[in-house]
PAZAPA-4460 file (N, C-alpha, C; in steps of 0.05 Angstrom, whole numbers, plus 32768, in hexadecimal, padded with zeros to 4 digits):
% residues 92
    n_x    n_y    n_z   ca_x   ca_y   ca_z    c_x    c_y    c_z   seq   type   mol
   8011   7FE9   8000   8000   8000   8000   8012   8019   8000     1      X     A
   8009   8027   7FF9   801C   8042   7FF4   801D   8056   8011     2      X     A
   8033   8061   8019   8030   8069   802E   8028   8080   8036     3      X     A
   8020   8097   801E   800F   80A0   8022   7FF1   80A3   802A     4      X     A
   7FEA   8089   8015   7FCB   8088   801C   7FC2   807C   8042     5      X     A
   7FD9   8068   8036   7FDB   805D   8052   7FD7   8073   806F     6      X     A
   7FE6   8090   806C   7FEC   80A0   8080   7FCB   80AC   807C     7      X     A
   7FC3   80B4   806B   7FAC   80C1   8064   7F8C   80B0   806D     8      X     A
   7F92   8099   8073   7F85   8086   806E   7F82   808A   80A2     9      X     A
   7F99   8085   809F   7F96   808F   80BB   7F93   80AB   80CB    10      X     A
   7F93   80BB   80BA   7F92   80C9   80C2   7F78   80D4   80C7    11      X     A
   7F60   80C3   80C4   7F47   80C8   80C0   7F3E   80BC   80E2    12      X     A
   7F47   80A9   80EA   7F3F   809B   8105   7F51   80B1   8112    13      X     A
   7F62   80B7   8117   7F72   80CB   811F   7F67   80E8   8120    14      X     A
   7F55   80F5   8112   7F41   8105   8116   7F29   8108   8121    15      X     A
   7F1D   80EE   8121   7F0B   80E6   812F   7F0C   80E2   8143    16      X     A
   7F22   80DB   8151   7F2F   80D4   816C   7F2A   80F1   8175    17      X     A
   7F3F   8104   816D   7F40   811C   8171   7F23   8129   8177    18      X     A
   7F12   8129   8169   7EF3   8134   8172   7EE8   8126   817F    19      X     A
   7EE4   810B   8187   7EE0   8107   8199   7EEB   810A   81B4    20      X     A
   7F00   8105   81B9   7F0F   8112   81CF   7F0A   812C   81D9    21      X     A
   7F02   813F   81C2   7EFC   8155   81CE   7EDE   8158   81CF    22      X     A
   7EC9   8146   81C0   7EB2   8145   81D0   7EA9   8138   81E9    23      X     A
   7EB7   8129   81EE   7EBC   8110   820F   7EC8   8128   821D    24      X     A
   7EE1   8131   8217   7EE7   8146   8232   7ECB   8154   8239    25      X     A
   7EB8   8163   8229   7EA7   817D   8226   7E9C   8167   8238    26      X     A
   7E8A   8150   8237   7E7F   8147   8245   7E82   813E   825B    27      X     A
   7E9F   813F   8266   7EAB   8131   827F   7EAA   814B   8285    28      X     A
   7EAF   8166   8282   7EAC   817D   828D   7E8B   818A   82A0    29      X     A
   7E79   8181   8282   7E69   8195   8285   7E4B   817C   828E    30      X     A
   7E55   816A   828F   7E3D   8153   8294   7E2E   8159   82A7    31      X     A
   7E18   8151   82A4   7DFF   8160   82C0   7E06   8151   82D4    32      X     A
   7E06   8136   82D3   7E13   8125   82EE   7E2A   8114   82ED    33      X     A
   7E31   8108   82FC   7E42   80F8   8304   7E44   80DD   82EF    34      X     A
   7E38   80CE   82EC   7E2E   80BA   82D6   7E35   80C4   82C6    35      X     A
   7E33   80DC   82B2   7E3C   80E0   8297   7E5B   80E2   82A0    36      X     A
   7E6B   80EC   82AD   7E7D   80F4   82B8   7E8E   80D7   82B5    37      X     A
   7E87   80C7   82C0   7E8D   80AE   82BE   7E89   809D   82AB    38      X     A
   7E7C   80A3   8296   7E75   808D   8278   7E8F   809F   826F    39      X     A
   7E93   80C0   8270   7EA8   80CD   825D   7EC2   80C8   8263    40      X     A
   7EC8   80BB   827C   7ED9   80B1   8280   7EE0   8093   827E    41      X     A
   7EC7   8085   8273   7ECE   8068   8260   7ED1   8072   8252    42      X     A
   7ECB   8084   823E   7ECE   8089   821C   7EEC   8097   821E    43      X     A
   7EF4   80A1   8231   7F0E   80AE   822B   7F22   8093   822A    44      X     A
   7F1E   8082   8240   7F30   8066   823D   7F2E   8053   8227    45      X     A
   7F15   804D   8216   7F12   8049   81FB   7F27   8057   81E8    46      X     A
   7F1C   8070   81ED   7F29   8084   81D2   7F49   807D   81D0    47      X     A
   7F52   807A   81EF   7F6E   8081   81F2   7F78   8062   81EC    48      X     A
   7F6B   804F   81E8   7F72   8033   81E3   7F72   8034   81BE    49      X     A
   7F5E   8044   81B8   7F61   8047   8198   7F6D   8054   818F    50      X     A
   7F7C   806A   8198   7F8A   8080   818F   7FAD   8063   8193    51      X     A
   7FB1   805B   81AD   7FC6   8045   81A9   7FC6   8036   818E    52      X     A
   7FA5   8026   8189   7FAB   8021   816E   7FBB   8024   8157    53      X     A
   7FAC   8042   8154   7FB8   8051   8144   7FD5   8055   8139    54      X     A
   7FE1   805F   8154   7FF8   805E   815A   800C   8041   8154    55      X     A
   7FF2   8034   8156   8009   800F   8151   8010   8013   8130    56      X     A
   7FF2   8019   8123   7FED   8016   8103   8001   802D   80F9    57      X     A
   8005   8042   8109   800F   8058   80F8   8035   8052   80FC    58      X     A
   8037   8044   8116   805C   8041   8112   805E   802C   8114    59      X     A
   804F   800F   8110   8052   7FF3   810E   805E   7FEE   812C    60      X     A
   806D   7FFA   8139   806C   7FF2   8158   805C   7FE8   8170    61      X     A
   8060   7FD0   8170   8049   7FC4   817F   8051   7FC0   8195    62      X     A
   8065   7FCD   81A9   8075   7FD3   81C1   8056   7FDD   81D2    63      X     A
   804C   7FEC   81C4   8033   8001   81D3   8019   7FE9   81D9    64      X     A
   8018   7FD1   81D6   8001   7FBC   81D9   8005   7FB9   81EF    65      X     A
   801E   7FB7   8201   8018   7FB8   8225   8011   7FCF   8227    66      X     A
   8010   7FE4   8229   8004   7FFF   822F   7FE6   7FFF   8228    67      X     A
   7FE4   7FF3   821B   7FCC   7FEF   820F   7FB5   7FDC   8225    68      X     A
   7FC2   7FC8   8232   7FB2   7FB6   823F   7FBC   7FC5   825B    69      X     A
   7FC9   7FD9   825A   7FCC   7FE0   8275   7FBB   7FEF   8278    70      X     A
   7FAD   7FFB   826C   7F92   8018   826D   7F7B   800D   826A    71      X     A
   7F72   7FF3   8259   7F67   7FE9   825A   7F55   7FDC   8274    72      X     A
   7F71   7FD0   8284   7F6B   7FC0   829C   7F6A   7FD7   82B2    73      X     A
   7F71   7FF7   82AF   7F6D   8005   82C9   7F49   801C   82BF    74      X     A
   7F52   8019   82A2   7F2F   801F   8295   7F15   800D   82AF    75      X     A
   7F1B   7FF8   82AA   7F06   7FE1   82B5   7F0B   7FE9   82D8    76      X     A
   7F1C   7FE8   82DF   7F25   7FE2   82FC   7F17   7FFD   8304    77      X     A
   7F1A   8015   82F6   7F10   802D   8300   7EF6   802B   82FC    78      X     A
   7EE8   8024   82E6   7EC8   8021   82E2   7EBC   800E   82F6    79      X     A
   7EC9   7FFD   8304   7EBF   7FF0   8316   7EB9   8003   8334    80      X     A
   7ED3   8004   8335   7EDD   8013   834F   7EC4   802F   8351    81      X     A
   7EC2   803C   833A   7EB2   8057   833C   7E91   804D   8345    82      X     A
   7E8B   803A   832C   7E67   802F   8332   7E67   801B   834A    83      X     A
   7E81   8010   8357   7E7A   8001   8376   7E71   8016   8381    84      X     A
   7E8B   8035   838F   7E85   8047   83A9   7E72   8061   839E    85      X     A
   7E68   805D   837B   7E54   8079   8378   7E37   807C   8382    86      X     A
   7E38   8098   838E   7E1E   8098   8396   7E0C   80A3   8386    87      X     A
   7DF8   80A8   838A   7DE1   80B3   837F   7DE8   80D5   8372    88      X     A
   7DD9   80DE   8367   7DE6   8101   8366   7DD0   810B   837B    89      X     A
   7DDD   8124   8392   7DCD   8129   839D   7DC4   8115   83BA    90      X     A
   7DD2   8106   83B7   7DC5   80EF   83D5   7DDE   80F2   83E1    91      X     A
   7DDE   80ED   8402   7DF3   80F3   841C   7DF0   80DE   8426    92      X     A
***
């Protein structure tokens, strides 16, 4: 494949990454409760597991696949940890 198209070809998930990221921040900011707060912070651990992708496809280095399962497994560990001790919005 030519390595142009090839670069061009990624650079499309690589934009998309980019707007999303900055629509997940807007919503980890400005979310009415706690719950959204916390899904935008699964989507940011997704994104940041795809954006690794990327990074594998764009320099063939596959050194970054432990980094990869390492965000992965603190993604999960935190989504647990948050919906075990979260409370209600508004409840004491």
């Amino acid at each position: 494949m030519d390595s142009s198209l090839y670069n061009t070809l990624l650079l499309v998930p690589a934009s998309l990454l980019a707007v999303a990221f900055i629509v997940t921040g807007w919503r980890m900011l400005v979310g009415p409760n706690s719950l959204d707060r916390v899904l935008s912070l699964d989507a940011v651990v997704a994104m940041v597991q795809c954006a690794l992708a990327v990074y594998i496809c764009r320099t063939l280095d596959t050194t970054v696949t432990n980094a990869m399962i390492v965000v992965a497994l603190l993604g999960f560990i935190s989504t647990v940890a948050i919906t075990r001790f979260r409370k209600r919005d508004g409840a004491q």
